[in-house]
N, C-alpha and C positions, 0 to 999 in steps of 0.2 A: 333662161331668157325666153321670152314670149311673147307674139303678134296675138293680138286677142280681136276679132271682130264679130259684131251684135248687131244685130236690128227687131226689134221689138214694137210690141204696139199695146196698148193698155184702153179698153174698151169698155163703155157703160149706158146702160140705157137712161132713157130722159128721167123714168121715176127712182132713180138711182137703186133701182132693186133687185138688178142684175150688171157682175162686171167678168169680163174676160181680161186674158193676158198671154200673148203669143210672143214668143222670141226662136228667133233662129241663130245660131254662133256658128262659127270657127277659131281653133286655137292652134296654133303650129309651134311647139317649144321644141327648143336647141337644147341639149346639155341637162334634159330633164333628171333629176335627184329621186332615186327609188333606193329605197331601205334594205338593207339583205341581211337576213344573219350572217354569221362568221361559219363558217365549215367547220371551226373546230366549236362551234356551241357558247363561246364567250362573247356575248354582245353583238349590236347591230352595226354592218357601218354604209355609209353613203356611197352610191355609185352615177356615174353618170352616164343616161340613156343614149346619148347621141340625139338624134330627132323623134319626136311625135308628133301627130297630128288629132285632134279628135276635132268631133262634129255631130251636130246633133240641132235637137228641137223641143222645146218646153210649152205647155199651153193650159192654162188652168181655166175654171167657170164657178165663178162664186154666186150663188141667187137667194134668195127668198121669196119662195113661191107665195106666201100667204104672210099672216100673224105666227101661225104654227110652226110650219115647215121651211126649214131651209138643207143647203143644196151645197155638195161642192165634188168638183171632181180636176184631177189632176193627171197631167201625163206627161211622161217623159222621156227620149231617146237620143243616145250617146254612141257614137261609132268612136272608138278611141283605137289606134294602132302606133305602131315604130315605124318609123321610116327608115330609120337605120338604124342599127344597134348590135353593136360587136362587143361582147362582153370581154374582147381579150386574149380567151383561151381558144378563140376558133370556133366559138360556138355564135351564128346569125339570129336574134331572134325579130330580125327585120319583119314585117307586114305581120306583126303577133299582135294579139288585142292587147292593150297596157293592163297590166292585174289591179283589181280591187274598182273596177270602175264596171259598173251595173250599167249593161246595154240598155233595160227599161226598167221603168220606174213607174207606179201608178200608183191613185188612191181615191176613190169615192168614199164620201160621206151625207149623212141624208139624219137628221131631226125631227120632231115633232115636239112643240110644247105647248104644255096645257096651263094655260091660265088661270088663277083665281081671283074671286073677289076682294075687294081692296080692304076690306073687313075681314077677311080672315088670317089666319097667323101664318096661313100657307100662301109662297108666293106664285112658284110655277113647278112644275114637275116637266123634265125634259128628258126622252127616251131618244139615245142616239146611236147608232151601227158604223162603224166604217172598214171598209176593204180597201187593206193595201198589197201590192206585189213588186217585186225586184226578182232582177234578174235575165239576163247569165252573166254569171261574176267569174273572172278568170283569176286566179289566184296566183297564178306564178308567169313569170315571162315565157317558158317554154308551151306555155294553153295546155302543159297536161293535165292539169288539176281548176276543177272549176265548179261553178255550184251555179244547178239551172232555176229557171224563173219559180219564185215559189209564193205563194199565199197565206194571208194571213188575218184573220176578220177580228176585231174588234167588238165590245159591246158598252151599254153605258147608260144608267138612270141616275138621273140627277133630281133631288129632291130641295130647295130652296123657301128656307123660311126667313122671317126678319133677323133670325139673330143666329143662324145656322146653318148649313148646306152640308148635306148627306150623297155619298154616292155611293152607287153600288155598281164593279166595273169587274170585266173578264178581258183578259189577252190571250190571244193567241188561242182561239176558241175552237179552231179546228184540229190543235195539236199539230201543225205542219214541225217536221222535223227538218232543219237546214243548218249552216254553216255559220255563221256571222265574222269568222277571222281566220286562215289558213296558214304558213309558215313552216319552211325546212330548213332544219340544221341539223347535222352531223348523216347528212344521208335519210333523213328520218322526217316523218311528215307528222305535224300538230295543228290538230284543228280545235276552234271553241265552239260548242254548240251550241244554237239559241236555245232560250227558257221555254218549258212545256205551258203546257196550260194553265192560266193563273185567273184566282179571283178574287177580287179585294173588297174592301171598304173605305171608303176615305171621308174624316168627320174635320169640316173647317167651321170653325166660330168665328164671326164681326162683332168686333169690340166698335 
């Protein structure tokens, strides 16, 4: 069960070629539902937190500077804790961060594209970057195990003709090594690690 309060504001200028968007929340949930394995290793089951609270602040900027270039950057911040929470065995993990909830959140992104003539079989070519980060992610209710803010940049050419669209794209360009899922059973700790360095090709046809 849950109080949820927002206020928010959604912002744009007269030539509609830039907009914003701000929100502030609070959530205060009773009886919060977090997943656990079993200690002996067979399956997960549902438990109930007692109380949370989280609170936080969202604000993103969308623009287009020109014909070319457009604009976009995002930011995000989450204080999430227990307010109570007795798991039973005598163990408190009252005023602990709630696991799996990233204190920040960000991402810039920025384009350029180049236009062709309306006579040729090329339509636009679009060279794009974006950086995003997370984190600190607490993975377990006791905050022993957590994974700090990390980075991760993006790349991206995009080639558009009348009957075809080519791109040519890399992730995770700096090779950041981090966590993406954490998880104990049997006394014993299993993490997923994100994918290394990747670079692709992607070929779409319009019928």
């Amino acid at each position: 069960y849950s109080w949820n309060y927002e206020a928010g504001t959604h912002l744009a200028s007269s030539n509609g070629r830039w907009m914003a968007d701000a929100a502030v929340f609070l959530i205060d949930t009773r009886d919060q539902q977090i997943a656990r394995f079993s200690e002996h290793g067979f399956g997960r089951m549902m438990v109930n937190a007692g109380k949370s609270r989280s609170c936080g602040a969202e604000a993103s900027v969308r623009g287009q500077v020109n014909k070319h270039v457009a604009l976009t950057a995002n930011y995000g911040y989450t204080h999430s804790i227990f307010r109570a929470y007795d798991d039973g065995s005598g163990t408190d993990y009252s005023h602990n961060y709630v696991p799996f909830v990233p204190q920040h959140t960000c991402s810039l992104d920025g384009s350029y594209t180049f236009f062709f003539s309306e006579n040729s079989w090329v339509k636009n070519l679009l060279l794009g970057v974006t950086y995003s980060g997370a984190g600190k992610v607490y993975w377990t209710e006791s905050n022993s195990v957590s994974e700090d803010y990390y980075n991760l940049l993006f790349a991206r050419a995009v080639l558009r003709t009348r009957l075809l669209e080519l791109e040519l794209w890399g992730k995770n360009l700096t090779d950041s090594r981090y966590n993406t899922f954490y998880f104990e059973s049997m006394s014993r700790g299993f993490s997923q690690h994100a994918r290394p360095l990747q670079v692709g090709i992607d070929l779409r046809l319009h019928f």
